[in-house]
Wavefront OBJ file of the C-alpha trace (Angstrom):
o trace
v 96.620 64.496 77.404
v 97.264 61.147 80.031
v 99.123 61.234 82.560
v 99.646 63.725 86.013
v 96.551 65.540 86.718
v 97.680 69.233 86.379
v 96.609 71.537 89.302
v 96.654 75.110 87.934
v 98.129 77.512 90.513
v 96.750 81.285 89.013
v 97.933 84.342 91.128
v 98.726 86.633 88.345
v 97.553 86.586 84.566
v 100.862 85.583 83.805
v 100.070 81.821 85.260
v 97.226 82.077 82.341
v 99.767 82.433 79.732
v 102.091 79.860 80.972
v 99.060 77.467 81.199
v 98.454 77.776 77.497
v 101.538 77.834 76.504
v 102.291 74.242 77.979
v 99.086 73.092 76.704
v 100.114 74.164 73.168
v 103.424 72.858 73.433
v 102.645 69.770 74.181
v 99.296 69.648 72.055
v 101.966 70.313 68.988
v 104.644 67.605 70.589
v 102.183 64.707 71.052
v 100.198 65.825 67.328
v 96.905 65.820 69.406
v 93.863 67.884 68.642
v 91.323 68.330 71.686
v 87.787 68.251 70.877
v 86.235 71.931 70.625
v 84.096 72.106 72.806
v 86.569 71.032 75.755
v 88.943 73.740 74.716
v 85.645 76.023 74.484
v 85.211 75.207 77.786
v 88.754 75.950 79.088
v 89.123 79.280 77.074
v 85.655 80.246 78.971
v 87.452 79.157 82.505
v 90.454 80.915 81.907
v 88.161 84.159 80.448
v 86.050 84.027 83.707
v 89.270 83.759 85.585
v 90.957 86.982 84.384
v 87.611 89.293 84.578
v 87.412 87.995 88.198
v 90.961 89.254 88.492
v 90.520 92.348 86.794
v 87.561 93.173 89.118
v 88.734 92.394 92.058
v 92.273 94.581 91.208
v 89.731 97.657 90.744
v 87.885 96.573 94.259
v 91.369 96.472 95.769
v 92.310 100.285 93.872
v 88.930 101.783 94.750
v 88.849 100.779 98.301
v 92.389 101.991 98.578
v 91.112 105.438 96.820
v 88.209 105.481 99.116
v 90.811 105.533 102.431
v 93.041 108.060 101.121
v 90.169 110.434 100.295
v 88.682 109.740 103.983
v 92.433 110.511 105.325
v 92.621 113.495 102.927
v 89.035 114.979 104.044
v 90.557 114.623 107.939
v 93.609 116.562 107.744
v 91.504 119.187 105.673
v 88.874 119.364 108.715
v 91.863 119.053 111.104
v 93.580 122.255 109.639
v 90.626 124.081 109.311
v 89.370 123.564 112.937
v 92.880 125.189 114.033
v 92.630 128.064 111.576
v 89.328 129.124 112.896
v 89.820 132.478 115.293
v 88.536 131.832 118.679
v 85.844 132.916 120.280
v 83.726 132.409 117.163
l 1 2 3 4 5 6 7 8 9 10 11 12 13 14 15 16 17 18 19 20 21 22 23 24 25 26 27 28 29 30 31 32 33 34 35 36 37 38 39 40 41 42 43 44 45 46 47 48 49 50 51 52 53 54 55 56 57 58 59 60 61 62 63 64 65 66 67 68 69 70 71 72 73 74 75 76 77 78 79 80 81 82 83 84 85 86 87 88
C-alpha cells in the first residue's frame, strides 16, 4: 500500500465504512495481504474511534436532557409561584 499518505477525515461512522471499504478494494485490486497484526492494529483504531463517538453522542444527548429538565423544572416553579393566593 505505496504511494499518497492517506489522511483519514472521520466525522460520522460512515467515514469508518468508507475507509475500509477503499482499503479492501484496493487490498483485492493490488492481490496484497497486510500483515495481521497491522490490520489488528487498525481494526483496534477504528474500534476506539467509534466508542469515542458513541460516548461523546450520549454526552451531547444527556447534557441536552439535563437543560430541558432545568427549563422544564422553571416554568413548573414559575406557574406555581403565580397560582399561589396572596397573602399566604
Amino acid at each position: 500500500m505505496e504511494g499518497k499518505t492517506e489522511y483519514l477525515k472521520l466525522k460520522e461512522p460512515s467515514d469508518i465504512l468508507s475507509y475500509v471499504q477503499r482499503v479492501v478494494n484496493r487490498l483485492r485490486r493490488e492481490d496484497l495481504e497486510i500483515d495481521p497484526v497491522f490490520i489488528g492494529k487498525i481494526i483496534y483504531l477504528l474500534n476506539t474511534w467509534i466508542s469515542a463517538y458513541k460516548m461523546n453522542l450520549e454526552y451531547v444527548e444527556l447534557k441536552e436532557l439535563r437543560e430541558e429538565v432545568k427549563q422544564i423544572k422553571e416554568k413548573m416553579e414559575a406557574n406555581y409561584d403565580t397560582g399561589k393566593p396572596k397573602g399566604r
